[in-house]
N, C-alpha and C positions, 0 to 999 in steps of 0.2 A: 222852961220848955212846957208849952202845954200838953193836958193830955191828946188831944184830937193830932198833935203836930206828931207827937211821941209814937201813937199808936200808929199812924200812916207811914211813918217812919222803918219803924218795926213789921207791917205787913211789906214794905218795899224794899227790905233785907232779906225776910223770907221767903218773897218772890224769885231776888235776882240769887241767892243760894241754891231755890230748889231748880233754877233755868240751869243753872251750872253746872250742879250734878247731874241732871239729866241730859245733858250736851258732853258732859266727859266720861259718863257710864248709863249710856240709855237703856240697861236691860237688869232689872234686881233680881233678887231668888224669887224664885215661888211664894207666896204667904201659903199655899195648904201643905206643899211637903217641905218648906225652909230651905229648899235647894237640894233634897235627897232626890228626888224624882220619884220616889216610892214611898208608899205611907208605911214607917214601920211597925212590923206584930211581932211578935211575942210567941216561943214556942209555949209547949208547956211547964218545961222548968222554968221559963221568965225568960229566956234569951232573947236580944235584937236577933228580928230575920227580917230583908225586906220582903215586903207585902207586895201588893196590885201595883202597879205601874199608875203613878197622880191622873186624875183624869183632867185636872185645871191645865197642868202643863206639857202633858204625856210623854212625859218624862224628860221633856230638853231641861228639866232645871231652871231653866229661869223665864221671865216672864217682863215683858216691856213695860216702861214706867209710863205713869198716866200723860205726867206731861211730855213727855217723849212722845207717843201718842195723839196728841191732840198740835204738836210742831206739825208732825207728819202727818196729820189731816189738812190744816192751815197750808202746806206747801203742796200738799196734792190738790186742794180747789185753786190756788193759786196759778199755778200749775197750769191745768185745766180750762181755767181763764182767760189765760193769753195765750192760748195757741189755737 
């Protein structure tokens, strides 16, 4: 197998994976609060307390996948198009 076949190969596995999980779970946690919704502080003896409410996802937790995203752009011009 060459390389060029190998490697197209391999980008067209990690294509039709990453379509897939975003088509069976279109919504991941947050990346700034990991799915707390709140950034956690620290009293002053060290204790978790939460904090401010995330401002990336204000607080719903999670947060929609790129390519989830970019379906739902492609089907809204789509969309749009024909009617």
């Amino acid at each position: 197998m060459t390389p060029v076949l190998l490697a197209s190969a391999l980008i067209l596995l990690f294509t039709l994976g990453y379509g897939a999980l975003c088509a069976s779970s279109p919504f991941g946690n947050c990346r700034k609060c990991r799915g707390f919704g709140y950034q956690l502080t620290t009293d002053r003896r060290g204790r978790l307390k939460p904090g401010k409410t995330c401002r990336r996802c204000h607080g719903d937790r999670k947060r929609i996948r790129v390519g989830r995203h970019l379906f739902n752009l492609a089907a809204r011009i789509h969309r749009d198009g024909t009617h």
